[in-house]
LOTIFI-850406 format. One record per residue (C-alpha): residue number from 1; residue in one letter; x, y, z. Coordinates in pm, whole numbers, plus 50000, padded with zeros to 5 digits. Layout:
BEGIN
PATOR     n   res      px      py      pz
PATOR   NUM     a       X       Y       Z
...
***
This chain:
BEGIN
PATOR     n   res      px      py      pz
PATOR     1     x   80781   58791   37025
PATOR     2     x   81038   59074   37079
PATOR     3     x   80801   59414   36998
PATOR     4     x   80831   59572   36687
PATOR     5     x   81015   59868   36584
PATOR     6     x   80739   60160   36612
PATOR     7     x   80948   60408   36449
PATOR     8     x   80950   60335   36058
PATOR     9     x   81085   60601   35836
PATOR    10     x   81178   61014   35848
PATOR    11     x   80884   61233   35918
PATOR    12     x   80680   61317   35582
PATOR    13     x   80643   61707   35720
PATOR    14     x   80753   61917   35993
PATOR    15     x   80512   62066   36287
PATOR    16     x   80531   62433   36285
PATOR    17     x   80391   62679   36544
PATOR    18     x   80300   62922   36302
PATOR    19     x   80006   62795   36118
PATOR    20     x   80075   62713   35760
PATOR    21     x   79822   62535   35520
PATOR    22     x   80097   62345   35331
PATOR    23     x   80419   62221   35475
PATOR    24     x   80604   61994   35172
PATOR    25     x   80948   61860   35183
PATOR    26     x   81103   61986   34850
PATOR    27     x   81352   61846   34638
PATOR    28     x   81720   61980   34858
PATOR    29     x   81893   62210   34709
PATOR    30     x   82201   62393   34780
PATOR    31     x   82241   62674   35062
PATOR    32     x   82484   62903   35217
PATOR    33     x   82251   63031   35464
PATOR    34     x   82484   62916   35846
PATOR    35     x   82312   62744   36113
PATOR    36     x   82370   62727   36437
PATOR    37     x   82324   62377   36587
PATOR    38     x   82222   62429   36994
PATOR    39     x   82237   62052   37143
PATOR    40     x   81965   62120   37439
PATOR    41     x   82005   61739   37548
PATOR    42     x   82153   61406   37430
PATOR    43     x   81839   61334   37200
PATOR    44     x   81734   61722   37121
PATOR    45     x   81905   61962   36887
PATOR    46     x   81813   62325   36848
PATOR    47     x   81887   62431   36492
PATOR    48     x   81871   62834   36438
PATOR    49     x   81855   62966   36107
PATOR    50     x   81884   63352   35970
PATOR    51     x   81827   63404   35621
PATOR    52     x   81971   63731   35429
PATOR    53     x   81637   63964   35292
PATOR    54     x   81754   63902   34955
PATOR    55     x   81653   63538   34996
PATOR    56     x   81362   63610   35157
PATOR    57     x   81299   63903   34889
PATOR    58     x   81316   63650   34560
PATOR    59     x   81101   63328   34755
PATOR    60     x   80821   63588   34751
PATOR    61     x   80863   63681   34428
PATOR    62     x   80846   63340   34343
PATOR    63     x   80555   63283   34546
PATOR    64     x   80310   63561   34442
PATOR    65     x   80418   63431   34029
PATOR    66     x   80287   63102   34187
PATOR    67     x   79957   63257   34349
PATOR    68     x   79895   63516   34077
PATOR    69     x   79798   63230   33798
PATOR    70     x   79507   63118   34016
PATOR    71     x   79420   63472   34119
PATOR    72     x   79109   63601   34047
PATOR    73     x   79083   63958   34096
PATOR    74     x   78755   64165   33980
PATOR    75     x   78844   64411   33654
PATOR    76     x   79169   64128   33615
PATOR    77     x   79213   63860   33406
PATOR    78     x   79353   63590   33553
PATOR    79     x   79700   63525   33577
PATOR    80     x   79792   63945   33496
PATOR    81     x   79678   64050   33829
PATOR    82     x   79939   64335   33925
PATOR    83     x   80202   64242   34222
PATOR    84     x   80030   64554   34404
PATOR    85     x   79738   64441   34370
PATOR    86     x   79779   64089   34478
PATOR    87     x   79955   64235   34783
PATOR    88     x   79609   64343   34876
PATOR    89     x   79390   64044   34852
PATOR    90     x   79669   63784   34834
PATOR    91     x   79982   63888   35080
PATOR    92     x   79937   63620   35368
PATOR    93     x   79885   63337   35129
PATOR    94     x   80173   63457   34945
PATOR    95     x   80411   63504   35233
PATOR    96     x   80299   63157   35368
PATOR    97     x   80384   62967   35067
PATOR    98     x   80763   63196   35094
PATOR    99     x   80776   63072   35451
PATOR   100     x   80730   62772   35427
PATOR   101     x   80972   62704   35062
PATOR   102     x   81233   62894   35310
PATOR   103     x   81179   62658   35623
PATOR   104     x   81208   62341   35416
PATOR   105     x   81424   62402   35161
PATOR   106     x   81694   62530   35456
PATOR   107     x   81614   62280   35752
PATOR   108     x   81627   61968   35491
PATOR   109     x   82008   62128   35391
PATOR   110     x   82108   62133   35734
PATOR   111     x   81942   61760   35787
PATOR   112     x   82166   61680   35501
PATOR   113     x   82463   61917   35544
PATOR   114     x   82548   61801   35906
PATOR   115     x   82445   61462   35880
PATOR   116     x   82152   61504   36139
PATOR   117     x   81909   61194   36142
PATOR   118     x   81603   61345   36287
PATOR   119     x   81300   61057   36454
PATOR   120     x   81030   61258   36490
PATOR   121     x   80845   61614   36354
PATOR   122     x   81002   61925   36424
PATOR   123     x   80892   62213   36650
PATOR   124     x   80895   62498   36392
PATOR   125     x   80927   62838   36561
PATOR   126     x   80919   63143   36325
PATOR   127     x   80759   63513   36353
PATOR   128     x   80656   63570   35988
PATOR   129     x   80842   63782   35723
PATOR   130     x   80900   64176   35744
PATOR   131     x   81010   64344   35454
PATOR   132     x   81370   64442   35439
PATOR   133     x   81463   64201   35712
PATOR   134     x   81649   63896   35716
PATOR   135     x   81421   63578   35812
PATOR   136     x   81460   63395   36124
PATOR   137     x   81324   63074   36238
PATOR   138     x   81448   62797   36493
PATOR   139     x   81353   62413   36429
PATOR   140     x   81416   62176   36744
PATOR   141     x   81481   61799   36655
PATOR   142     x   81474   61505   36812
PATOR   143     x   81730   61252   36752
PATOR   144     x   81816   60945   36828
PATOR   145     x   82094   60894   37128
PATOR   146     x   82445   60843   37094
PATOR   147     x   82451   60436   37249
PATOR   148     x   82766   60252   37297
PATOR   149     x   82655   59902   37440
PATOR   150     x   82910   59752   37664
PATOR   151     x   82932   59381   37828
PATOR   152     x   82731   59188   37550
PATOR   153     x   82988   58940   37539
PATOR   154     x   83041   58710   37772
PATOR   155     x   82690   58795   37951
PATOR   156     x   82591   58582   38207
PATOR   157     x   82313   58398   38174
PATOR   158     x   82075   58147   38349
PATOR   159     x   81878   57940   38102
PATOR   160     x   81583   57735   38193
PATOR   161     x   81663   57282   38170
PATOR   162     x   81343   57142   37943
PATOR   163     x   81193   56844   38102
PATOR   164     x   80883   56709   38061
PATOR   165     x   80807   56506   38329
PATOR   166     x   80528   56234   38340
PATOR   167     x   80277   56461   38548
PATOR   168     x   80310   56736   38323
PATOR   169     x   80158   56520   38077
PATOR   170     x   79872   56380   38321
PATOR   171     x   79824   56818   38359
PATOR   172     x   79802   56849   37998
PATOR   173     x   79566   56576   37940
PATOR   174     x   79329   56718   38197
PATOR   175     x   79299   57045   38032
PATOR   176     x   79230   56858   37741
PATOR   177     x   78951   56652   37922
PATOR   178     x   78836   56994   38016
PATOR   179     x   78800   57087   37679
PATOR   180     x   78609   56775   37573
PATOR   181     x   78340   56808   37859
PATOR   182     x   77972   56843   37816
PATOR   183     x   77733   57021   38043
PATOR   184     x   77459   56778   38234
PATOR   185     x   77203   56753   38521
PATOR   186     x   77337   56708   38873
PATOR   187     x   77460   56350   38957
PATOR   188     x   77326   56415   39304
PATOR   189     x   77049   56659   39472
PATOR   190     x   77319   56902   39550
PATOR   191     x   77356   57294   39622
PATOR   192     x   77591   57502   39377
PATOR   193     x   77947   57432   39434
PATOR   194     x   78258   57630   39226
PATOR   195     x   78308   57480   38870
PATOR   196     x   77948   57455   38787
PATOR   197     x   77736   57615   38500
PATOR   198     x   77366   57791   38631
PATOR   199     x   77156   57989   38445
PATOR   200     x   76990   58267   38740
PATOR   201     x   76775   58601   38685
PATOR   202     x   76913   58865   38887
PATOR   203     x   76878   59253   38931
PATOR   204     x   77089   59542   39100
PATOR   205     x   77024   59869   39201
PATOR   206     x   77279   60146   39352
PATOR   207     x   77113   60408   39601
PATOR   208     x   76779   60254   39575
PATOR   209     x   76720   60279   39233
PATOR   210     x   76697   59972   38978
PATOR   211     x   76954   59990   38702
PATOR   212     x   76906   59840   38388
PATOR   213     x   77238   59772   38314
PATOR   214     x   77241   59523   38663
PATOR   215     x   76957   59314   38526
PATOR   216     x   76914   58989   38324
PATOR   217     x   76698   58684   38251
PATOR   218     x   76836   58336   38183
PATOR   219     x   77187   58462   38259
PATOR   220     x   77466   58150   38197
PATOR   221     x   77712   58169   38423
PATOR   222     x   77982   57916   38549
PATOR   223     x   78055   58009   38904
PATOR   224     x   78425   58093   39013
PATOR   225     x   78465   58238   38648
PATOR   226     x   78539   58582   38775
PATOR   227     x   78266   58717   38490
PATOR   228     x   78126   58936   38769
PATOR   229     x   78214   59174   39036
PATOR   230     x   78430   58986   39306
PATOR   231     x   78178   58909   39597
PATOR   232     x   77913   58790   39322
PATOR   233     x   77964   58501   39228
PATOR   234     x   78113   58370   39552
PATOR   235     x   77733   58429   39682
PATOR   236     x   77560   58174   39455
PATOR   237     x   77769   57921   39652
PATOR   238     x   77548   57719   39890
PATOR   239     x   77209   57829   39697
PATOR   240     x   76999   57512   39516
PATOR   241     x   76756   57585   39198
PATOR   242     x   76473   57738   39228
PATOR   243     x   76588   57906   39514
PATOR   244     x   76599   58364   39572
PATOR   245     x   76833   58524   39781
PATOR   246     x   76932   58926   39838
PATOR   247     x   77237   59006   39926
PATOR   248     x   77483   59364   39901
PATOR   249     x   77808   59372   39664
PATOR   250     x   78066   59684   39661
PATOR   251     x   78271   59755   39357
PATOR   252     x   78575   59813   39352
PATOR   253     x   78729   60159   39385
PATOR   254     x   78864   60074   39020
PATOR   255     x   78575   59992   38868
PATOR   256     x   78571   60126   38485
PATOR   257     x   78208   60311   38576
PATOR   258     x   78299   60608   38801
PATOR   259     x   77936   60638   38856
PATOR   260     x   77934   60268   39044
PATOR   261     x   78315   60234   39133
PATOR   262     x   78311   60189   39551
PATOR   263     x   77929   60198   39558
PATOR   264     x   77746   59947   39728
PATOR   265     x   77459   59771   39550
PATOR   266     x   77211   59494   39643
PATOR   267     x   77142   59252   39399
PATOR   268     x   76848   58966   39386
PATOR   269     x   76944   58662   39226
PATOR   270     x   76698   58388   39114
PATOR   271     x   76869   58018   39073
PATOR   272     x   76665   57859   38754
PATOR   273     x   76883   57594   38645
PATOR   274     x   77200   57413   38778
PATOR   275     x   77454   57218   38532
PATOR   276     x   77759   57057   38614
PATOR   277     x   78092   56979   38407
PATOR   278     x   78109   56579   38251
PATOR   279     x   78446   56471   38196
PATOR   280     x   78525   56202   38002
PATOR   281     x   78704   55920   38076
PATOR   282     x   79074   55870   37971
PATOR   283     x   79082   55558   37789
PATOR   284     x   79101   55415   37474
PATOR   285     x   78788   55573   37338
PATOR   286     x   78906   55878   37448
PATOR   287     x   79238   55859   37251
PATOR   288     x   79039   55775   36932
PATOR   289     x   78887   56144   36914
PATOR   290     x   79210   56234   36745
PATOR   291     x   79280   56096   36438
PATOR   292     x   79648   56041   36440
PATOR   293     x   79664   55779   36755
PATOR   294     x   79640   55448   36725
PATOR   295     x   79679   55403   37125
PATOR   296     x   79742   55565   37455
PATOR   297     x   80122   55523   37414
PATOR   298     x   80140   55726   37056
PATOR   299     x   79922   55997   37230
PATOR   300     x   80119   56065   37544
PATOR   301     x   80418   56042   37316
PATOR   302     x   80291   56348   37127
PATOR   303     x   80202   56520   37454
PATOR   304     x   80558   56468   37574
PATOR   305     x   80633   56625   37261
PATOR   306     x   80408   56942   37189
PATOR   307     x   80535   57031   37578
PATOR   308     x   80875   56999   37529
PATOR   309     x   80872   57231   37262
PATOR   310     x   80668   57495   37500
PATOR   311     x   80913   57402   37731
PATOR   312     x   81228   57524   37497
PATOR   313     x   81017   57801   37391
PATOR   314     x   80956   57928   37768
PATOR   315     x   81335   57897   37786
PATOR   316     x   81439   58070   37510
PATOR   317     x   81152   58367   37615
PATOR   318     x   81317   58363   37991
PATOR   319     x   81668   58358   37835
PATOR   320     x   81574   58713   37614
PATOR   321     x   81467   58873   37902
PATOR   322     x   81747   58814   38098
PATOR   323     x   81944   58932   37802
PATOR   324     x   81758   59289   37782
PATOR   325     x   81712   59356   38167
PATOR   326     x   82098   59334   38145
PATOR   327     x   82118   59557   37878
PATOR   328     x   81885   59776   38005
PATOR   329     x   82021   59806   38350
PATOR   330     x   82396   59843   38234
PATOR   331     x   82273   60115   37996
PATOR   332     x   82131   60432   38154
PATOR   333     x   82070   60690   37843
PATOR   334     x   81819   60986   37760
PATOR   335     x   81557   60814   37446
PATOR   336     x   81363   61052   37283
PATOR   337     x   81019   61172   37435
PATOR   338     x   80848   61106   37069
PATOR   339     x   80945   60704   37109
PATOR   340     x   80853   60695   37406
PATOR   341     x   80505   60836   37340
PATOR   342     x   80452   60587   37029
PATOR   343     x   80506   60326   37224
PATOR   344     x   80256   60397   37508
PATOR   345     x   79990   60452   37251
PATOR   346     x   80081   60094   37074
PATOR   347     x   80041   59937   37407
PATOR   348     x   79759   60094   37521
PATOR   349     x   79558   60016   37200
PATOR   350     x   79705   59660   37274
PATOR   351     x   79510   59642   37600
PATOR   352     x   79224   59836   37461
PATOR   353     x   79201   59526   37218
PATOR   354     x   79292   59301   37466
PATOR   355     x   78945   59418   37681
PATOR   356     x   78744   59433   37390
PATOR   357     x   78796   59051   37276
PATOR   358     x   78724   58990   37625
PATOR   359     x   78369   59157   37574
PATOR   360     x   78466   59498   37758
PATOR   361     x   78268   59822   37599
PATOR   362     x   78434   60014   37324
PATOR   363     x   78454   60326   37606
PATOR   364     x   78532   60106   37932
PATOR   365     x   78830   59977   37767
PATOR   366     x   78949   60267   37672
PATOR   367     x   78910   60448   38016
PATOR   368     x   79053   60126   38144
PATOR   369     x   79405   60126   37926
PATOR   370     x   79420   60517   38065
PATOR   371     x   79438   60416   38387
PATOR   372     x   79765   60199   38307
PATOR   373     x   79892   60509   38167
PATOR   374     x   80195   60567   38416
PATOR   375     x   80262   60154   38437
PATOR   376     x   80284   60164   38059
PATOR   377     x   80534   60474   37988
PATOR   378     x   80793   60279   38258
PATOR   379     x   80709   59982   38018
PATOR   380     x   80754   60176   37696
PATOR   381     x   81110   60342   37799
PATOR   382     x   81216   59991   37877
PATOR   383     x   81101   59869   37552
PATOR   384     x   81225   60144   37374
PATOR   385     x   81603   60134   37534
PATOR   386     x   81611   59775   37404
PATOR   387     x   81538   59845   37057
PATOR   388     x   81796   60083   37045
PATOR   389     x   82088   59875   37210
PATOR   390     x   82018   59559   36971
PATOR   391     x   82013   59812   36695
PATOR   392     x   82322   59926   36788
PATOR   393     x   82470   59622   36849
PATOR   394     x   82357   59480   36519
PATOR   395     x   82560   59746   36338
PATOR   396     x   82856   59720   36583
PATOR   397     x   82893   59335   36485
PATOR   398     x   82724   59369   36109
PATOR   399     x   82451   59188   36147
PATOR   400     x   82209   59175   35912
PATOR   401     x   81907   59071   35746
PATOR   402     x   81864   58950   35374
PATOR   403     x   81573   59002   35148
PATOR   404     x   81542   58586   35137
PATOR   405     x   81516   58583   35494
PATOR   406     x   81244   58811   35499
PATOR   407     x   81101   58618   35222
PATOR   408     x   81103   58266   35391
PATOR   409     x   80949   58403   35727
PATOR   410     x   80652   58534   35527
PATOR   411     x   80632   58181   35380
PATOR   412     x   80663   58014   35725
PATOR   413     x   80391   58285   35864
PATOR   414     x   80168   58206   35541
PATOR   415     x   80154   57813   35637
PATOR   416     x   80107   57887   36001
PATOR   417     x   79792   58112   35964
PATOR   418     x   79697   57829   35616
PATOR   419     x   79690   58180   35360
PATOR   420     x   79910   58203   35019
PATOR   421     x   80157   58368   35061
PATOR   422     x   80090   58655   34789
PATOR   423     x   79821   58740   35007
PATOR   424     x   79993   58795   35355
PATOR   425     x   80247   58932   35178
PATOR   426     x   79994   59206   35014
PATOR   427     x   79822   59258   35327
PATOR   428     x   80171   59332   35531
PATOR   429     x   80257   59546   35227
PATOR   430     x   79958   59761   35286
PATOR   431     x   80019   59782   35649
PATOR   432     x   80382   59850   35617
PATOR   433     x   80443   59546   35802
PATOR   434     x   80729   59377   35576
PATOR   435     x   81011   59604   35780
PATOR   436     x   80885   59490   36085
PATOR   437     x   80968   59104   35969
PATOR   438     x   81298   59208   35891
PATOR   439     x   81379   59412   36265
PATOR   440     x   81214   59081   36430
PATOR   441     x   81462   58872   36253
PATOR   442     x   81743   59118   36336
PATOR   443     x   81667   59077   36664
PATOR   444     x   81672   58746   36695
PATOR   445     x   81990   58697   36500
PATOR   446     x   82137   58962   36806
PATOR   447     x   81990   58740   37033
PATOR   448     x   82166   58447   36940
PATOR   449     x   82442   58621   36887
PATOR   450     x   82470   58726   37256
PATOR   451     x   82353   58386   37386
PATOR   452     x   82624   58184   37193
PATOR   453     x   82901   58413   37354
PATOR   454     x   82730   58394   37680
PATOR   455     x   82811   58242   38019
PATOR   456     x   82526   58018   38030
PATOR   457     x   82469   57792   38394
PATOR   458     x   82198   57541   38331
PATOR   459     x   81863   57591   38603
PATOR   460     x   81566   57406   38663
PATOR   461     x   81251   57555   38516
PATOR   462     x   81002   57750   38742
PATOR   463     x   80778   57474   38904
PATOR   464     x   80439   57622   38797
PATOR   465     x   80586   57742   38389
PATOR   466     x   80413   57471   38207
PATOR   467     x   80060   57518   38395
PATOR   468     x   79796   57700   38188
PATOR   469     x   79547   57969   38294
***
């Protein structure tokens, strides 16, 4: 699935240096204060604004008749506090409400006025108001690049033959064999060999000292896993049950616990139980677990099919890539720092998830996505430079996306995950979700556009593409 677009919407409410307690977009009216418009790169713009005293003079009238009803003075009753007074005990909040009216009311004009589509916050950069002087404040933007996509049409394009070949099936039905087979004692008075299941006490310590986070009982483990530390498991190869053995392991370098990572540790290892993996045979019998076969014939059939469609859908992956490391290369343009950045942070709380489900700590994972940081923002500018050259090529060749389109793929996505579809469509409501739908389908309507005026030359599919981890 193409990512999604991570950049929904205009900003809600400018960044500014100075600090100011409320920063509201307000309702744009009319100015005739000038602004200079600085562009400082293809994706920043420096907007510089000066406005006359006399402005600045009636926003703070207007703003201390705003403060002064909530006023509470001692002696006063509220609401007929004196201006002079509340220029005592009320002048900063007073000139921060003024400063801010004046910094949205003229950078939303300009927005509007020069047609200026900003992506992210701005940088607000303003020294404060001083009587009898004309208020100045800069706000720098970021925008989104000027992109003018080129050789689109008429791309050339491998795309991947779908076969499904008899021994892809026999590789499909052992995995499924795999997944049908039970756990039992050893056919044969045997030592542990790679593939089986043993349940083994063991305890580390680093530097001489026992750590209780290297120690278990009745740990189940199937050897060549890769659960543990490399080195580990490798060493229970050879040992029979019942059976101790000490022996040294170094982590890696990498290792998510700086306090271990390249240390050498000794572990003991106790070997209680040994188990090895029953597969069952492939017969009728076995075909008869599944409901919908009457024989072997009708269940290889359906094999033949359920891989052919992974097979077209491996294509039609391979075929997208192609498509965007073409657009990508041909395209070399500045993308704002601010996508960039959102995009890192999606895919680094994708891996942090990723870890978790995998039964990583909360904090390891974490410390672990960091680490891809630098991998990731190459990653991100690549993602991002694709979203904005099928954007742009969706509005160079009208392409578009109808509300019924939308509508259908939430019904298709409803059926898939067996939910109504009132309540997906709630729940991608209340994560904001439903535009997301819509830029997927855009996408893949670009896609096909692309594809169907392509060059395409027919290839054989990667030997190893069907195989599963």
């Amino acid at each position: 699935m193409f990512p999604a677009w991570p950049f929904p919407g205009l900003f809600p409410t400018p960044f500014l240096h100075q600090p100011l307690s409320q920063f509201r977009r307000l309702i744009v009216t009319e100015t005739t204060t000038a602004v200079q418009i600085e562009e400082i790169s293809p994706v920043q713009k420096k907007l510089s604004f000066d406005i006359p005293w006399e402005d600045v003079k009636k926003e703070l009238e207007t703003a201390y008749r705003q403060v002064g009803k909530k006023a509470h003075v001692k002696g006063f009753r509220q609401g007929k506090v004196p201006r002079k007074v509340l220029e005592v005990y009320y002048k900063g909040q007073a000139e921060e409400e003024a400063v801010t009216n004046l910094v949205n009311r003229h950078y939303w004009d300009a927005l509007q006025a020069h047609d200026i589509q900003a992506v992210a916050q701005p940088v607000i950069d303003q020294k404060g108001i001083e009587p009898d002087k004309s208020f100045s404040f800069t706000a720098t933007v970021e925008v989104e690049p000027l992109v003018e996509p080129k050789d689109y049409v008429g791309m050339e394009l491998e795309r991947q033959e779908v076969s499904v070949l008899d021994e892809d099936i026999d590789r499909r039905i052992e995995q499924i064999r795999e997944m049908f087979a039970t756990l039992g004692e050893l056919s044969s008075e045997r030592a542990i060999a790679h593939g089986d299941f043993v349940t083994l006490d063991f305890e580390g310590s680093l530097d001489g000292v026992a750590r209780d986070e290297m120690k278990a009982d009745g740990y189940f483990l199937e050897v060549g896993s890769g659960r543990f530390i490399p080195g580990f498991e490798d060493q229970l190869i050879g040992m029979s049950k019942e059976e101790e053995k000490e022996f040294p392991i170094t982590f890696p370098a990498e290792y998510g616990a700086p306090e271990m990572a390249g240390k050498e540790a000794i572990f003991k290892v106790k070997i209680r139980d040994i188990r090895e993996k029953k597969l069952p045979e492939v017969n009728e019998d076995f075909v008869k677990n599944f409901d919908k076969f009457e024989n072997m014939e009708e269940f290889r059939a359906d094999l033949r099919k359920s891989l052919g469609g992974e097979a077209e859908a491996r294509s039609r992956a391979a075929l997208r890539d192609q498509i965007l490391d073409k657009l990508v290369t041909a395209h070399d343009f500045e993308i704002p720092p601010s996508f960039q950045d959102r995009q890192v942070i999606l895919m680094m709380g994708d891996l942090q998830r990723s870890l978790m489900a995998k039964g990583m700590a909360k904090e390891q994972a974490a410390r672990q996505a960091f680490s891809q940081l630098e991998r990731m923002r190459e990653e991100a500018k690549k993602v991002v430079k694709s979203i904005l050259l099928l954007k742009k090529i969706a509005q160079l060749e009208t392409i578009d996306v109808g509300d019924e389109e939308v509508e259908a793929r939430i019904r298709e996505l409803a059926e898939k995950r067996g939910m109504p579809v009132e309540t997906l469509k709630q729940q991608l409501e209340e994560e904001e979700r439903v535009e997301d739908i819509r830029l997927e389908l855009r996408n893949e309507k670009v896609f096909e556009f692309i594809i169907e005026r392509g060059k395409i030359t027919p290839v054989a599919a990667p030997a190893d593409a069907g195989e599963v981890a």
